[in-house]
N, C-alpha and C positions, 0 to 999 in steps of 0.2 A: 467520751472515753479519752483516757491522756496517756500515750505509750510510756512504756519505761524500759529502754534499750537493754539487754543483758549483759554478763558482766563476761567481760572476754577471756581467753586463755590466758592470754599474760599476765590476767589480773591474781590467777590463780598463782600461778607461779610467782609474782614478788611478795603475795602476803606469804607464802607458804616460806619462800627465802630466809622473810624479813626475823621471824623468831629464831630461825637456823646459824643464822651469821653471827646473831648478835651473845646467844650461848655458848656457842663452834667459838666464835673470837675472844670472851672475856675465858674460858678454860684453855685454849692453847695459851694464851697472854700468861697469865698466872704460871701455866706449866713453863713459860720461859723466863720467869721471873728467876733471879740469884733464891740460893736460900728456899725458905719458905713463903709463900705467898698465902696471907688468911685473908679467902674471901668472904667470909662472916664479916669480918673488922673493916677491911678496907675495901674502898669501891671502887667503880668502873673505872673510871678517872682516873683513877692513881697508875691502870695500866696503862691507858695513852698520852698521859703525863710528862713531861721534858723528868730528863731522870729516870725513865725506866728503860729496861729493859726489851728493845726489839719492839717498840709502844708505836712504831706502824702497824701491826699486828691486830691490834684492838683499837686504831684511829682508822684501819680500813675497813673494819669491821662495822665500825659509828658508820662511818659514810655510805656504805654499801645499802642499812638498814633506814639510812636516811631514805634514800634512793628507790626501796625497795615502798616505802609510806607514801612516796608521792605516785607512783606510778600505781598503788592502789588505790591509791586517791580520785586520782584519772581513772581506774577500772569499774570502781565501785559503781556502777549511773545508776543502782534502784534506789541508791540511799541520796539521801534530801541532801542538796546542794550547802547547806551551813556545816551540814559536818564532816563533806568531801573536802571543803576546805581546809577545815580545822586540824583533818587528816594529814592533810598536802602542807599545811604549816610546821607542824609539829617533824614533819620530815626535812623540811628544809632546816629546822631547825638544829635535830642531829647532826645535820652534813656539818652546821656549824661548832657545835659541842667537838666535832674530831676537828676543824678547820683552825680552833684558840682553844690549845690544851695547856692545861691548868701548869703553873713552874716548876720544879723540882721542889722538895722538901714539902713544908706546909703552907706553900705559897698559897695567892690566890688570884684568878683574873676575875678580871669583872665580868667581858664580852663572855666567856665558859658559863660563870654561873648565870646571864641572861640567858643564853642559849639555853642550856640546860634547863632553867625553869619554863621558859615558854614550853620545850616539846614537853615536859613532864605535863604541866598542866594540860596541854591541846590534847593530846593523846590521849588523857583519862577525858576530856569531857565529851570527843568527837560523837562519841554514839547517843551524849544526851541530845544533839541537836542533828543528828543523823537518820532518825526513827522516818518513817512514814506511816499513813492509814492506806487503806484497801482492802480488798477481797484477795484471795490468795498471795499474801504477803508470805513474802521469807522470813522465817522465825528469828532470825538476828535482827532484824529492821523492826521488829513488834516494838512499839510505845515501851510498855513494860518492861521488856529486855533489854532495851537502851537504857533505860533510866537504871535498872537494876547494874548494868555491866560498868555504866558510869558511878555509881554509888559505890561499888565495888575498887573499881581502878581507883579511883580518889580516894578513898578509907588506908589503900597501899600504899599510895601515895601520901597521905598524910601521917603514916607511921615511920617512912624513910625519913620525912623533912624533920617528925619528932626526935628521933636519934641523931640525923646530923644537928640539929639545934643543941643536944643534949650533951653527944660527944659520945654516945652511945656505942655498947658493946658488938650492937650488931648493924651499923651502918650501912654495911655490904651487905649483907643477906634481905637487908630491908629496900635496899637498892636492884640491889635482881628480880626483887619477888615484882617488885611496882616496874621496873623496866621491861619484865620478861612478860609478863601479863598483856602490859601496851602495846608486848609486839605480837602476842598471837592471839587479841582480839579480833581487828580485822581478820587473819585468816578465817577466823569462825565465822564471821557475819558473810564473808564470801562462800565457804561453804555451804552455808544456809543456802542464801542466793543459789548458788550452780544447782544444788538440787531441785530448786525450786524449778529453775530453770528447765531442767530435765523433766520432770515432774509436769510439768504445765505442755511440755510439748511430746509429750507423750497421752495426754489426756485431750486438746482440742487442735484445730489445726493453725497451723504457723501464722501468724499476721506479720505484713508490711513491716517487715524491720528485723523481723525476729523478734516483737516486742510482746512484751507482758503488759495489760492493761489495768491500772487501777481506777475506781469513780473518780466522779468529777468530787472538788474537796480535800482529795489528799496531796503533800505533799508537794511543792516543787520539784517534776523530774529530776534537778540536776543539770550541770553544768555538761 
């Protein structure tokens, strides 16, 4: 039998953070934008951008939500060790998205748009390589609902990169939907987990660790 430690309080609390800060921060940003600010047209970016308005706002916001990926990353220990990383990437990568913000006007960095492509990509694939087998597995971690959740994030993701390719109408809203998605996935797959959690130690009695055990076969514990 091979343990698989649970997923701790904290973990709850930065996935739960991590979609909070990053919506909480692009609608206050907007609301202190001059004028009007259309977040259908324009994106994230453009509020922590050199040139906006009060754009620590929504670069503290990028970083907090960085912050909050990686330390789910580290929470996460049922899920397979390839996609805690991919997790834990994709967050460091944010810290950098707010760290090279894009120039004033229609400028463009370079180190932003690596940034930003890495976490975009990491964050939609983490759960294809994050899944595990066993017996009482937590419903975020199923084979199926990984693949399914990453099918999903990346289809969002590939309709933001269509419109910013295109010069599209809705760049921003297709940019929310694929960012706001990647941030409360993890939550979900951690709620699974805690239940499961609860669930399982409500039903047999506690083993050495606090641990949930899957057969031999599945998965790599984790890091």
């Amino acid at each position: 039998m091979v343990p698989v430690r649970d997923v701790p309080w904290w973990g709850v609390l930065s996935s739960a953070a991590a979609p909070v800060l990053l919506v909480g921060g692009w609608t206050v940003a907007a609301m202190l934008q001059p004028g009007s600010f259309d977040q259908v047209r324009q994106t994230i970016s453009a509020l922590a951008g050199h040139g906006a308005a009060d754009r620590q706002v929504m670069g503290l916001a990028l970083l907090s939500v960085g912050v909050c990926h990686v330390l789910t990353g580290l929470a996460l220990r049922p899920a397979a060790s390839p996609g805690r990383v991919l997790l834990m990437t994709g967050g460091v990568a944010t810290v950098l998205v707010a760290a090279f913000p894009v120039p004033a006007g229609a400028g463009r960095s370079v180190p932003h748009t690596v940034a930003a492509a890495v976490a975009f990509v990491t964050l939609a694939a983490w759960p294809a390589v994050g899944w595990r087998r066993g017996p009482g597995l937590a419903w975020g971690l199923r084979a199926g609902v990984c693949a399914g959740a990453s099918a999903a994030l990346l289809g969002l993701l590939g309709w933001f990169y269509v419109e910013l390719a295109a010069g599209g109408l809705q760049v921003g809203l297709a940019e929310r939907m694929a960012a706001g998605a990647q941030a409360l996935w993890p939550l979900v797959v951690v709620l699974t987990c805690y239940w499961r959690q609860s669930l399982a130690g409500g039903l047999q009695p506690a083993l050495p660790g606090n641990a949930i055990t899957v057969r031999p076969g599945g998965r790599d514990p984790g890091i």
